[in-house]
ZAFIBA-315480 format. One record per residue (C-alpha): residue number from 1; z, x, y; residue in one letter. Coordinates in steps of 0.1 Angstrom, whole numbers, plus 5000, padded with zeros to 4 digits. Layout:
N
num  pz  px  py  residu
NUM  Z  X  Y  A .
...
***
This chain:
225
num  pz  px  py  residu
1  5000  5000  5000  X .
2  4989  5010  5036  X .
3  5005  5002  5068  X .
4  4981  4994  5095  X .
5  4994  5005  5129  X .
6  4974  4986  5160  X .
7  4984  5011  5189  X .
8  4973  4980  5213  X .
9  4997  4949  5229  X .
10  4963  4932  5228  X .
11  4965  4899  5215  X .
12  4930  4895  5210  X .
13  4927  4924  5190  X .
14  4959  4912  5171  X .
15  4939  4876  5167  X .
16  4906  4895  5154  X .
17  4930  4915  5128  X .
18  4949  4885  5119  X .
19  4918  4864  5110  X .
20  4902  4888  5090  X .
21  4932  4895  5069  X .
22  4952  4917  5083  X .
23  4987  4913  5096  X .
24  4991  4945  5116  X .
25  5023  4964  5130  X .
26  5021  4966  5164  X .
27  5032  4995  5186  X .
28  5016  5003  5224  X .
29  5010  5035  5232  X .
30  5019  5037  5272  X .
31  4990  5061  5273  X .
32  4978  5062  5311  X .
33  4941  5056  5310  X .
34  4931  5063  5346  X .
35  4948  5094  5345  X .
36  4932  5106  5314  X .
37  4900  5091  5323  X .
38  4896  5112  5355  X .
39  4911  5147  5331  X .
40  4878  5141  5313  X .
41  4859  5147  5343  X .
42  4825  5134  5351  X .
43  4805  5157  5324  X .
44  4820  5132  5298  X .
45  4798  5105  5285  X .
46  4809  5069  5285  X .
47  4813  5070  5245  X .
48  4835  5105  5247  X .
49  4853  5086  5271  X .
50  4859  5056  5254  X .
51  4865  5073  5224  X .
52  4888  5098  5238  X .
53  4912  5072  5251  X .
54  4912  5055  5218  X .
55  4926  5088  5204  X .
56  4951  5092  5222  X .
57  4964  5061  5224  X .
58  4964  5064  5184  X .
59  4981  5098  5185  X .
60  5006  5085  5212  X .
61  5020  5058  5186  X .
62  5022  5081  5157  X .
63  5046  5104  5180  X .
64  5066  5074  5184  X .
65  5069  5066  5147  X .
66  5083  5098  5141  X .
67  5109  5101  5170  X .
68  5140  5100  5171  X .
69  5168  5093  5192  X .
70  5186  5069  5222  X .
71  5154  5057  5232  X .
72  5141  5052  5199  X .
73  5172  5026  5191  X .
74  5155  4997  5193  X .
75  5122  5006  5164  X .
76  5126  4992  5130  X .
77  5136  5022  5111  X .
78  5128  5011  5076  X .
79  5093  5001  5090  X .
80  5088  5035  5103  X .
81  5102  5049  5071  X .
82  5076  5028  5055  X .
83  5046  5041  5077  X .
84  5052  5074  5079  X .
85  5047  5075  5040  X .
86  5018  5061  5043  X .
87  4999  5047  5075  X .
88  4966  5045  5091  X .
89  4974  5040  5132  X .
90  4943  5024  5151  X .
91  4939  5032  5186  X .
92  4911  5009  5204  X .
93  4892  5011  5241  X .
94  4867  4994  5258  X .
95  4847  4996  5287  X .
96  4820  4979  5302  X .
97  4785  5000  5312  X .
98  4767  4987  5340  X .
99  4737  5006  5353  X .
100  4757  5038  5342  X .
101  4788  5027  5363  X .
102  4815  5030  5335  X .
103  4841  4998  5340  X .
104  4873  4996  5329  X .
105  4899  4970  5339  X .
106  4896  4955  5374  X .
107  4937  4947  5379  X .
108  4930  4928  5411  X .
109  4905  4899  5418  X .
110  4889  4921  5444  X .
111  4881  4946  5422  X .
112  4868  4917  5397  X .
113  4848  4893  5426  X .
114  4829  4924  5430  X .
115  4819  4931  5395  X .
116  4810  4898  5387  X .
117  4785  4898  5412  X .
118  4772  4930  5404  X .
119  4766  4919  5370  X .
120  4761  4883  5370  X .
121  4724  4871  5356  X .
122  4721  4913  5344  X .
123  4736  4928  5309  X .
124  4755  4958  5302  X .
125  4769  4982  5274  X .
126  4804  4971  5259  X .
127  4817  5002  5248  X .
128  4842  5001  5219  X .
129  4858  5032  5214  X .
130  4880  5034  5183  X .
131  4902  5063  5166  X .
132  4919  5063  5130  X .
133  4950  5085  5126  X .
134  4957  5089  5085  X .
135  4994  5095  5083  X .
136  5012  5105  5051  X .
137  5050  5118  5041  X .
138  5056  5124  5080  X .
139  5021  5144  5085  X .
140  4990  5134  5103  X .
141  4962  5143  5074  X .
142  4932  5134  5089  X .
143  4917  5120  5125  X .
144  4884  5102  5129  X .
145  4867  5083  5156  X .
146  4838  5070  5166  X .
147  4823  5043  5195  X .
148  4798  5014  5189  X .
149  4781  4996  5217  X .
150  4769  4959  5222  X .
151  4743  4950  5245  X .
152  4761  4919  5267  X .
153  4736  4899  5289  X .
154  4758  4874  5313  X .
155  4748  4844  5330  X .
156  4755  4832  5367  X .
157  4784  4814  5371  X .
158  4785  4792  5404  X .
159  4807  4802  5431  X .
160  4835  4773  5425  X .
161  4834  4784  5388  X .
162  4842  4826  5393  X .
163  4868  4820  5419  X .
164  4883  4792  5394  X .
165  4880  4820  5367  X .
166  4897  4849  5389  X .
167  4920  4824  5396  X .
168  4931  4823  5362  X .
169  4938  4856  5360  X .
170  4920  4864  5327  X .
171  4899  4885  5338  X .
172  4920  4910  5353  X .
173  4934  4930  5327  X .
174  4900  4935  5302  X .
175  4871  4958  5301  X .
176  4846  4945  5322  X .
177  4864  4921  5338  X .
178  4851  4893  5310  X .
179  4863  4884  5280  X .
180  4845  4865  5249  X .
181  4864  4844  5232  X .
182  4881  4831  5260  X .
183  4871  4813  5291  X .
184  4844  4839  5305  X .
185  4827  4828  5270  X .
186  4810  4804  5293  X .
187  4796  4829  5311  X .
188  4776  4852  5284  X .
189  4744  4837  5274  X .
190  4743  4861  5242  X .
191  4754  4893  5233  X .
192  4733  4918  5207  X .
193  4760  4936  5185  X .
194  4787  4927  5172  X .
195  4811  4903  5182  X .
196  4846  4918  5169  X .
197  4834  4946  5191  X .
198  4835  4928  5224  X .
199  4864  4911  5216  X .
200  4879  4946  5211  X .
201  4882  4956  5179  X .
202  4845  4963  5158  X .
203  4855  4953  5123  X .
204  4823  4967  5106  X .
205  4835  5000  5124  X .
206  4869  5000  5119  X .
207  4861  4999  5080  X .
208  4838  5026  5081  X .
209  4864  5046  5102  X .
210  4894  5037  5068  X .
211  4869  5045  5051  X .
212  4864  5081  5057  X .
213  4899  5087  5058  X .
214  4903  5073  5018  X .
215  4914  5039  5031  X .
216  4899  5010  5013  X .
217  4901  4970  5028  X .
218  4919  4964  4997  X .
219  4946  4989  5007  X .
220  4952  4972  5038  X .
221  4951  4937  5027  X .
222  4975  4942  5002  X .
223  4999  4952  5029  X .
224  5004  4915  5038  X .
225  5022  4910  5004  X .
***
């Protein structure tokens, strides 16, 4: 038996998981993506970014399984007894590519106004970055990670129906400043990829990622038992 880490507080990520069959542990990582983002520099591509932030927020969670002390009080030892015998941790990050312009989340309905009428009646490149620490007795054995990208084409929402969006706040804290499976569903006319991805976690490439570090589905299913 496996335990599958989601280094995310994303619920629709958690949703995603949970459908297909997977009843993750949860732990967020605190990583600080602007920061890190801008450490990268501008020679990075937008995959090595995404990527890059996926990673760390992975490896940030895998610290905190195996730390100890005061601040650590409040974890679940036996659960982190449990993982670190045998865990995959999943670290996940998305961003939105618009004519090049990497976006990440907007925070502020400024920010997200603007955005939406940059992109609104145009497509971009969701970019899904994705890292898979292996952990076993205590010890990180292996590290992958990889990025897959979905071509997003939106529609125009009218001007009553994006300030009633912004209003909602939803938008504010995702890559891209949209969402698909929420309310700005209404506003993508179809996407060419694949839909876990946009929503924030690419099944097909999350398997593929287990699976190069000897993790099979059936491992992690079984850890619902």
């Amino acid at each position: 038996m496996t335990t599958f880490v989601l280094a995310s507080a994303s619920p629709a990520r958690l949703g995603v998981l949970r459908a297909a069959g997977v009843e993750p542990v949860v732990r967020v990582s605190g990583v600080d993506e602007d920061a890190l983002t801008a450490s990268l520099g501008e020679s990075a591509s937008p995959e090595d970014v995404v990527v890059a932030l996926a990673r760390a927020k992975a490896e940030a969670v895998v610290n905190g399984l195996s730390a100890s002390g005061p601040d650590t009080a409040q974890i679940d030892t036996a659960l982190n007894d449990a993982a670190l015998i045998d865990a995959v941790v999943v670290g996940c990050d998305s961003m939105l590519s618009i004519g090049g312009d990497l976006q990440g989340k907007p925070h502020t309905v400024d920010v997200a106004r603007r955005r939406w009428q940059t992109m609104a009646g145009t497509s971009g490149e969701l970019l899904t970055g994705h890292s898979v620490v292996r952990v076993r007795h205590g010890q990180t054995t292996a590290v992958v990670g990889a990025c897959h990208s979905t071509t997003v084409h939106f529609a125009t929402p009218s001007e009553a129906d994006l300030e009633t969006y912004l209003a909602s706040g939803e938008p504010l804290e995702v890559a891209g400043s949209f969402t698909l499976d929420g309310l700005g569903g209404w506003f993508v006319d179809r996407i060419e990829g694949d839909p876990s991805s946009v929503i924030g976690i690419g099944l097909p490439l999350v398997r593929r990622l287990l699976n190069e570090v000897g993790v099979s589905m059936s491992d992690v299913w079984s850890a619902r038992q």
